[in-house]
One Martini backbone bead per residue (centre of mass of N, CA, C, O) as a GRO file, in nm:
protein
  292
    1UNK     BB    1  -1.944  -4.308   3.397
    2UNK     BB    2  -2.239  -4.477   3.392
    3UNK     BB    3  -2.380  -4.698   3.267
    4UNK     BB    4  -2.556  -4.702   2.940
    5UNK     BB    5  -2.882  -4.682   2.759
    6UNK     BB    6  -3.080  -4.660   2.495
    7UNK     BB    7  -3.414  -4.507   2.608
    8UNK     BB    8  -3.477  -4.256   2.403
    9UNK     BB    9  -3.661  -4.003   2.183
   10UNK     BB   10  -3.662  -3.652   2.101
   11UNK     BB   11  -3.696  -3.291   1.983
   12UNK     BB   12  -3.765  -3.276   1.665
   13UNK     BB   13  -3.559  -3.067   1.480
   14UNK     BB   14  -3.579  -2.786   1.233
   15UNK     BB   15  -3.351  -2.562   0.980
   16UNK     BB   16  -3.311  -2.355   0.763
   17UNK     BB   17  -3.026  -2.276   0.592
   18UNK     BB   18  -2.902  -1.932   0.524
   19UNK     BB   19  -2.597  -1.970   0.582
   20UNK     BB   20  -2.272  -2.065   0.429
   21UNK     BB   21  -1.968  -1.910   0.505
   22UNK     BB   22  -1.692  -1.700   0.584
   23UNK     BB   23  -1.909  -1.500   0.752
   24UNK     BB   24  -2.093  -1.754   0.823
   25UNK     BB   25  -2.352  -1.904   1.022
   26UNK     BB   26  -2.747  -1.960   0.944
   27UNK     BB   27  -3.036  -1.969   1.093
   28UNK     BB   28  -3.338  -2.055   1.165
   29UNK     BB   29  -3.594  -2.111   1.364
   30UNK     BB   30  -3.675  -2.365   1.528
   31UNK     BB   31  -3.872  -2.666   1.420
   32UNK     BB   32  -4.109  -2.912   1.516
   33UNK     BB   33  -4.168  -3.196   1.300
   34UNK     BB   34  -4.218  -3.469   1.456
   35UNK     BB   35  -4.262  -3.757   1.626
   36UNK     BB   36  -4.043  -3.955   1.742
   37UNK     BB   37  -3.911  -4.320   1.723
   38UNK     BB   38  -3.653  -4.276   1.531
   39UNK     BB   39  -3.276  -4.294   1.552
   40UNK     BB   40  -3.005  -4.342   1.249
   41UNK     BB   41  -2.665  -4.355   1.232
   42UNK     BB   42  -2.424  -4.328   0.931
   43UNK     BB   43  -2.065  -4.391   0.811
   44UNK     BB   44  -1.876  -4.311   0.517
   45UNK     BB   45  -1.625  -4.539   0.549
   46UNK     BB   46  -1.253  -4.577   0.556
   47UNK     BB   47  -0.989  -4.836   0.505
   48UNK     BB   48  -0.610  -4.828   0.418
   49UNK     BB   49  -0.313  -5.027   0.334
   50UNK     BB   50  -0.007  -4.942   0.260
   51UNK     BB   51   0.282  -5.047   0.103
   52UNK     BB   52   0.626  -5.111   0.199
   53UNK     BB   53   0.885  -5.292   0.211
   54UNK     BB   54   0.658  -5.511   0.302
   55UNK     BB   55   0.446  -5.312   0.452
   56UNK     BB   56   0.224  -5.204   0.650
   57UNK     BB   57   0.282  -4.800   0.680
   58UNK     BB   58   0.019  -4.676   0.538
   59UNK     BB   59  -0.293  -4.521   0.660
   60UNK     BB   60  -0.615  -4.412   0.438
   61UNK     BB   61  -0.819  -4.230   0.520
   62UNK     BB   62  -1.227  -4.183   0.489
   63UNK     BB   63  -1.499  -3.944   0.489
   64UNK     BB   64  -1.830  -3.907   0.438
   65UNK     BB   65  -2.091  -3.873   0.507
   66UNK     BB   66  -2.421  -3.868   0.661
   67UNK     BB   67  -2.692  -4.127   0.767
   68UNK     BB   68  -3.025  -4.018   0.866
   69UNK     BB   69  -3.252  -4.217   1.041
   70UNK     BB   70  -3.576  -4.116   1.066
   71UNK     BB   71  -3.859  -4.178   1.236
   72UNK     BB   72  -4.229  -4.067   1.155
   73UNK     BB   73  -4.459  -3.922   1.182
   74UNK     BB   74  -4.693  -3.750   0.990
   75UNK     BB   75  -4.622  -3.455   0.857
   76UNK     BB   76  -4.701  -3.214   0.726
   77UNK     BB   77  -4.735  -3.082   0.459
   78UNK     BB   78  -4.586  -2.809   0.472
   79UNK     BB   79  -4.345  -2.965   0.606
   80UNK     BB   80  -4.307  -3.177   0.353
   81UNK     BB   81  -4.227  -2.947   0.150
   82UNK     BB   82  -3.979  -2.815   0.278
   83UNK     BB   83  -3.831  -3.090   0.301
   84UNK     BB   84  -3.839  -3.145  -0.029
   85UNK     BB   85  -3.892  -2.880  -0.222
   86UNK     BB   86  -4.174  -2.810  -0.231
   87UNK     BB   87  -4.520  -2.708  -0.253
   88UNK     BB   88  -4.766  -2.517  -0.016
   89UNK     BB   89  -5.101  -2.468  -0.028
   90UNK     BB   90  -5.303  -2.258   0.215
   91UNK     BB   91  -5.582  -2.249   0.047
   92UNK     BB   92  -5.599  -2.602   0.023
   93UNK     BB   93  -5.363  -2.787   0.134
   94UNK     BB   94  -5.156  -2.850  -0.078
   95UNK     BB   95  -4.940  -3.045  -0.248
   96UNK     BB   96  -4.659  -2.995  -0.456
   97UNK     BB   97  -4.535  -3.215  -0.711
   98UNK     BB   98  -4.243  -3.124  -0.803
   99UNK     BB   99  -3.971  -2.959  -0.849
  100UNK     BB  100  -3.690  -2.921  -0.646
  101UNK     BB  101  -3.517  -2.769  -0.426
  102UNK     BB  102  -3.262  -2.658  -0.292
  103UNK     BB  103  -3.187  -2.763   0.023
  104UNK     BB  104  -3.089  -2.672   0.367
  105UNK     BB  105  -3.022  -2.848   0.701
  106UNK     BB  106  -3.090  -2.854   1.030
  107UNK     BB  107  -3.093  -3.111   1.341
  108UNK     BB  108  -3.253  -3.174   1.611
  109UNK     BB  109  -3.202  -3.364   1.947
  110UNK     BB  110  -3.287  -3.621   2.217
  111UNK     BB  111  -3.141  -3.867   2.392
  112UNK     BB  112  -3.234  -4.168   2.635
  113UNK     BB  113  -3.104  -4.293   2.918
  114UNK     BB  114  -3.154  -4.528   3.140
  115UNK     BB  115  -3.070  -4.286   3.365
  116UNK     BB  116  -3.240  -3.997   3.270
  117UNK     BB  117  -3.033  -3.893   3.056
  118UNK     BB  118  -2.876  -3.687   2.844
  119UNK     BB  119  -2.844  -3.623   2.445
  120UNK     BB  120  -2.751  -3.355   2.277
  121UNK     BB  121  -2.830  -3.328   1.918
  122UNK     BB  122  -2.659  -3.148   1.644
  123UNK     BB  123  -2.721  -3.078   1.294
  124UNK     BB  124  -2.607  -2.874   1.027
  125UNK     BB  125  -2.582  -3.016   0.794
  126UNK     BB  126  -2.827  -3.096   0.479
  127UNK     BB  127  -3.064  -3.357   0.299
  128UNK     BB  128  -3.351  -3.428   0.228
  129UNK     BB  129  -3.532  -3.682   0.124
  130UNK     BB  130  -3.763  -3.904  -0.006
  131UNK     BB  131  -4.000  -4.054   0.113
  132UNK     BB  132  -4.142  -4.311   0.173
  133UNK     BB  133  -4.496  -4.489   0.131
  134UNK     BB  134  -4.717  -4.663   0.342
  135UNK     BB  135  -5.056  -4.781   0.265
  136UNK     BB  136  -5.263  -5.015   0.396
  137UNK     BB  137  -5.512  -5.205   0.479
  138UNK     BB  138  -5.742  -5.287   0.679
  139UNK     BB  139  -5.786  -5.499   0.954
  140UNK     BB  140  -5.743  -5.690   1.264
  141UNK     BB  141  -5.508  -5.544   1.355
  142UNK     BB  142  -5.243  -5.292   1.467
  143UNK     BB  143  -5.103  -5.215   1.191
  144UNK     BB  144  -4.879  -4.930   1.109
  145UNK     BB  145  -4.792  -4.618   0.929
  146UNK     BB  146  -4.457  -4.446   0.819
  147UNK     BB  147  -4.205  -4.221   0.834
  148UNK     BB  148  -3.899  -4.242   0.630
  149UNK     BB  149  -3.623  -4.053   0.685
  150UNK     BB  150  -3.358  -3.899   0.499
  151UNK     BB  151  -3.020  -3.768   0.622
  152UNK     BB  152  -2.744  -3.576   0.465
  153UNK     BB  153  -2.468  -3.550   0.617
  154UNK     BB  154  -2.249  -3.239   0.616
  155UNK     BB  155  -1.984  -3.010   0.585
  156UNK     BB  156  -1.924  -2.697   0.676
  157UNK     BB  157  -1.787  -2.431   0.553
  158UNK     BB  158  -1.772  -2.294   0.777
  159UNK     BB  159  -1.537  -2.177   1.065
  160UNK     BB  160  -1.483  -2.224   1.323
  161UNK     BB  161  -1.348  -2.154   1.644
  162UNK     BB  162  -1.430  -2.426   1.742
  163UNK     BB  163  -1.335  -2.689   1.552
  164UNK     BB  164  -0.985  -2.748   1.693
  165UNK     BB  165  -0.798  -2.929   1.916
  166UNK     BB  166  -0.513  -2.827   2.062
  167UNK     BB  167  -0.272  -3.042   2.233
  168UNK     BB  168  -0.007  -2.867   2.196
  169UNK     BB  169  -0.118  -2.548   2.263
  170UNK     BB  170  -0.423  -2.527   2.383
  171UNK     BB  171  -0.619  -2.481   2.149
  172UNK     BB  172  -0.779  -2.331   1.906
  173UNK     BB  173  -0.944  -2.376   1.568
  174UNK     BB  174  -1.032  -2.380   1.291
  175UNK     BB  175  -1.346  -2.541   1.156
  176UNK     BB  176  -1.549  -2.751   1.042
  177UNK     BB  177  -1.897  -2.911   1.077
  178UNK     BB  178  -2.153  -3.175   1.141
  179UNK     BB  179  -2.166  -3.111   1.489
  180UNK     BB  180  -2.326  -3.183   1.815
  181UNK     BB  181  -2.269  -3.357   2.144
  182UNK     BB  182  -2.433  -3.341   2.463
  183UNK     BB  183  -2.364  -3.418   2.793
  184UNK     BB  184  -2.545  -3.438   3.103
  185UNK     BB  185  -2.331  -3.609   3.283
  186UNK     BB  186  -2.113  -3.382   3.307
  187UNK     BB  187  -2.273  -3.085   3.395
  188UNK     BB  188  -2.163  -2.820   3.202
  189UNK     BB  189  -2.391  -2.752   2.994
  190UNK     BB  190  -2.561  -2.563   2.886
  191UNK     BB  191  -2.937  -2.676   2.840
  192UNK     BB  192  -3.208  -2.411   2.850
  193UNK     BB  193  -3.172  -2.354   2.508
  194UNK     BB  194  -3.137  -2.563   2.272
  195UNK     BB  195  -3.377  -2.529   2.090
  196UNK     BB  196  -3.369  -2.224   1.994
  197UNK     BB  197  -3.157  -2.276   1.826
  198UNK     BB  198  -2.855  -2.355   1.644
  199UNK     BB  199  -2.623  -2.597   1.784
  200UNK     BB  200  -2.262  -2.500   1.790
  201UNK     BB  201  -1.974  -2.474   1.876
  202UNK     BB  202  -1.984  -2.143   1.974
  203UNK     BB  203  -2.265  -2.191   2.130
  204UNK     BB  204  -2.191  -2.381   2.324
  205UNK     BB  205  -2.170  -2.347   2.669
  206UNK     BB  206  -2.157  -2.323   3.000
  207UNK     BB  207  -2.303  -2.343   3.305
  208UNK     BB  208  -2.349  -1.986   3.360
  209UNK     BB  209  -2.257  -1.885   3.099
  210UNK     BB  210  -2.201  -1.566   2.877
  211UNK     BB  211  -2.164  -1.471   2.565
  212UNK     BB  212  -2.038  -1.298   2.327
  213UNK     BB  213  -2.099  -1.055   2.084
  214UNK     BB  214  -1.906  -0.830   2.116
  215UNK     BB  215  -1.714  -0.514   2.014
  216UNK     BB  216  -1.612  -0.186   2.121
  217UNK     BB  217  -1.365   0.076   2.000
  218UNK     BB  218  -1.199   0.366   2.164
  219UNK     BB  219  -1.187   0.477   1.972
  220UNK     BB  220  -1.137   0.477   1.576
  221UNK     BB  221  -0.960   0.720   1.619
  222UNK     BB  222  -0.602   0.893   1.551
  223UNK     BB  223  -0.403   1.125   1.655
  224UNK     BB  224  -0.025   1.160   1.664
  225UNK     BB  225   0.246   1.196   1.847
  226UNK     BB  226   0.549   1.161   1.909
  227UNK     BB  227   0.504   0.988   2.231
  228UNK     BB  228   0.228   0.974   2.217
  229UNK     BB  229  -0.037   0.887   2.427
  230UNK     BB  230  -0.370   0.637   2.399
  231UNK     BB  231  -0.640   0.529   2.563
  232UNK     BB  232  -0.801   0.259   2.544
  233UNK     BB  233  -1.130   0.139   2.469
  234UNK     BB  234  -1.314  -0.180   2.556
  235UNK     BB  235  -1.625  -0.298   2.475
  236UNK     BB  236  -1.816  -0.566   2.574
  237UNK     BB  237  -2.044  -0.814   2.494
  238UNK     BB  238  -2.237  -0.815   2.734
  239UNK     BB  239  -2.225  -0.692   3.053
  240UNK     BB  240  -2.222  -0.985   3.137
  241UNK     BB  241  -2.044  -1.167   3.055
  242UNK     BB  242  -1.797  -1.372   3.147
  243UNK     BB  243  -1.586  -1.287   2.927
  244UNK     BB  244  -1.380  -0.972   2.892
  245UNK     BB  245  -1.142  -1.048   2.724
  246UNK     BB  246  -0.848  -0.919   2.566
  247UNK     BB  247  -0.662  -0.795   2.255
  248UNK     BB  248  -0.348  -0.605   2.113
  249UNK     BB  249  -0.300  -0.486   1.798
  250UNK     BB  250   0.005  -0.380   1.547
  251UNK     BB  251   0.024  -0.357   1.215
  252UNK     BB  252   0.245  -0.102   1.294
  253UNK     BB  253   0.534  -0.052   1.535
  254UNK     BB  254   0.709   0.158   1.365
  255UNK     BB  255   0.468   0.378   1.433
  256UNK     BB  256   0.284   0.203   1.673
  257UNK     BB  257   0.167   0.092   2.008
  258UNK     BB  258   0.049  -0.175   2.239
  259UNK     BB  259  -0.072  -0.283   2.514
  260UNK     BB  260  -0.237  -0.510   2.679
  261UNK     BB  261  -0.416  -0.249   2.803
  262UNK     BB  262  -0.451  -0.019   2.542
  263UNK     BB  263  -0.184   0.159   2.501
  264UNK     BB  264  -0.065   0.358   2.313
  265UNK     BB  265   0.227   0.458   2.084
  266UNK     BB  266   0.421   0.708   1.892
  267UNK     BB  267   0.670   0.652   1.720
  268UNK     BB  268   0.666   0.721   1.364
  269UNK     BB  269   0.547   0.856   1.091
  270UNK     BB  270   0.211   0.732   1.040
  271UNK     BB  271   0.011   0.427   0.970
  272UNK     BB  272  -0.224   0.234   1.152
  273UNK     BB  273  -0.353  -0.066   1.361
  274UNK     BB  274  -0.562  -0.111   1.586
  275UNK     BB  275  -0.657  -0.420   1.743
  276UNK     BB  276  -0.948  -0.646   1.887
  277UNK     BB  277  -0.962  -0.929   2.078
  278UNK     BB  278  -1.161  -1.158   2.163
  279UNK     BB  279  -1.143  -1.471   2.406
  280UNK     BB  280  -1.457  -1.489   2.311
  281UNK     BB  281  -1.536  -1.525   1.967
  282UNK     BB  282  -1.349  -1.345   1.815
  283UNK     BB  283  -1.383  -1.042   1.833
  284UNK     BB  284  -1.350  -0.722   1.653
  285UNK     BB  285  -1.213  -0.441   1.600
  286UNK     BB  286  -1.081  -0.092   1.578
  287UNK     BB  287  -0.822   0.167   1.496
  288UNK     BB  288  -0.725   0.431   1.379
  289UNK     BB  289  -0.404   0.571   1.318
  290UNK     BB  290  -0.196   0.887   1.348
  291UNK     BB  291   0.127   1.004   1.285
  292UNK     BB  292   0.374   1.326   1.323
   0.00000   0.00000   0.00000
């Protein structure tokens, strides 16, 4: 790629984290938060060298929040009770500020290099801080205030299926994450809809790919006899799907076995399953076989 510098910011979203945990990642429908005139990211890092038979010879790394600070016009009432957990009344307009409540949230936005191309940067967990805000008295001058919030992002519980690439496997592994950032100088990645949900590893496709959302296994049950075979169908959603490849696995082959192709076969009475996983989203259904 050639050289260039961040030279804008804009598409400033936010959308409140609805599930994180071993099920699932879900967020709300992004909301566009204010305009936004800056964004700057530090991480809470260290490094420590141990020593032994005086060397420094081994090194260990920590790595802690993410503190995220956007420069913002001032954002609607209603949006600033949100994002601080406080409480805002439709029908007078008014913001409490009371108690306030515990969310987390993700905030997308995308950054604009000298060169006219984009990093389109999603944060999947954090929390808005209270802002500080300043207010000074007219002069004949043209400074003006505005609001700067603090984000504090964190790794999401949630593991996703592209956690962590190994380079040793050529596969992926499971893995949380604290965000993802796409650049479009690469031209791989579609963003024709990125700011439409919160965009996560699973969910960043290549460009004209269309992503797996399910899978279903038929039948979904089965009876066979010793030697008896029986052809599985499995359909991929959507019928668009750019990979449609499976696989099938029997967690009991001394009953039953199957194909790469999903042909079972009774070997001995008893029950099995038979799983199916799609190679795009490791979507699974299942059969279970009745052997006798």
């Amino acid at each position: 790629m050639d050289v260039f510098e961040f030279r804008g910011v804009d598409n400033l979203y936010f959308a409140e984290v609805l599930q994180d945990d071993e099920n699932g990642f879900v967020c709300e429908t992004p909301v566009k938060l204010a305009p936004v005139a800056e964004v700057g990211k530090t991480t809470d890092s260290s490094s420590e060298a141990h020593y032994y038979d005086n060397k420094a010879m081994i090194v260990i790394n920590s790595e802690g929040a993410d503190t995220i600070t956007i420069t913002v016009a001032p954002p609607e009432l209603s949006i600033m009770a949100k994002l601080t957990g406080r409480t805002f009344d439709p029908v007078t307009g008014m913001l409490v500020d009371n108690v306030r409540e515990n969310k987390y949230f993700a905030i997308m936005y995308r950054t604009k290099g000298t060169d006219g191309k984009y990093r389109y940067v999603s944060r999947l967990k954090g929390q808005f801080g209270i802002p500080d805000e300043t207010s000074a008295t007219e002069n004949d001058g043209t400074d003006t205030n505005n609001i700067q919030l603090t984000f504090t992002g964190i790794y999401t519980e949630h593991e996703f299926t592209k956690g962590r690439y190994n380079t040793q496997t050529s596969t992926w592994e499971k893995g949380s994450a604290k965000g993802v950032v796409v650049d479009t100088r690469y031209g791989l990645a579609d963003v024709s809809s990125f700011f439409g949900a919160v965009q996560t590893p699973d969910t960043v496709s290549a460009s004209g790919t269309v992503n797996v959302t399910g899978v279903t296994l038929t039948p979904s049950t089965a009876a066979l006899e010793v030697a008896e075979e029986l052809q599985l169908t499995a359909v991929v959603a959507p019928a668009s799907a750019t990979d449609k490849t499976v696989s099938y696995v029997s967690d009991d082959t001394g009953v039953a076995t199957v194909t790469a192709g999903g042909k079972v076969k009774g070997i001995a009475a008893g029950s099995a399953i038979i799983t199916v996983t799609t190679t795009d989203g490791s979507f699974t259904d299942i059969c279970a076989v009745t052997v006798s």
